[in-house]
Steps between C-alpha positions, in 0.01 A plus 500: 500500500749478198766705502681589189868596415581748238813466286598834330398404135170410630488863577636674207281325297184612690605852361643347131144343435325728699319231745361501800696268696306542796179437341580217304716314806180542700255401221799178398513389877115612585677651783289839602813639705796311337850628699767589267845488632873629371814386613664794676807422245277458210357866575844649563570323130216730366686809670834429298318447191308811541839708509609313151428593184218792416302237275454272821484770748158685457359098490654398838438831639119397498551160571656606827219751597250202447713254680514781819087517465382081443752283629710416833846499458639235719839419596552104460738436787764385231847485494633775291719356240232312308371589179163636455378234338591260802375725773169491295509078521597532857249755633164278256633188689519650846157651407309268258389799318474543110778654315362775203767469201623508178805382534547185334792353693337614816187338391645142388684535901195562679322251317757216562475553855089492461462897583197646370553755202342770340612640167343708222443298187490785220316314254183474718533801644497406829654338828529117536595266808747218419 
């Protein structure tokens, strides 16, 4: 079973573009139940950013509610201390599951340690596997 990792933009842009992240994981993988997980930090991240400023708020605010229905939130056993981005790394090597992002530097990481990533290409419309 594949497991995938969320990163937070992966998330807010499920709500920016209106997508079904679920769905098109699932349908991307052709994985009926497809586990979604979030790093306990990377959810408390959404918390802080859901107490910022109004025009983010109402956005994270739902993110979080869907977050608390579809995926496990899993602590990775990490040293406090790191950044996000490198608890990410850590946890997909410990677990050999896919990381979901759009983060560019993130991506060009994972890839040069030959992690599996997911990101949204907005041209197409649609989620791709690099």
């Amino acid at each position: 079973m594949i497991k995938v990792l969320l990163d937070t933009n992966i998330l807010a842009l499920m709500l920016q573009e209106r997508i079904d992240i679920f769905e098109e994981l699932s349908n991307l993988l052709e994985e009926r139940f497809l586990p979604l997980v979030l790093l306990e930090n990377v959810e408390e991240t959404l918390r802080k950013i859901n107490l910022g400023r109004p025009s983010e708020r109402g956005l994270f605010r739902r993110v979080l509610h869907i977050v608390g229905e579809k995926v496990i939130i899993v602590n990775s056993g990490i040293e406090e201390g790191l950044k996000t981005d490198d608890k990410i790394i850590l946890y997909a090597l410990n677990e050999g599951c896919y990381v979901a992002t759009n983060d560019k530097a993130l991506r060009r990481r994972l890839r040069r340690l030959g992690l599996p990533v997911i990101f949204y290409r907005e041209a197409k419309k649609s989620f791709l596997i690099e």
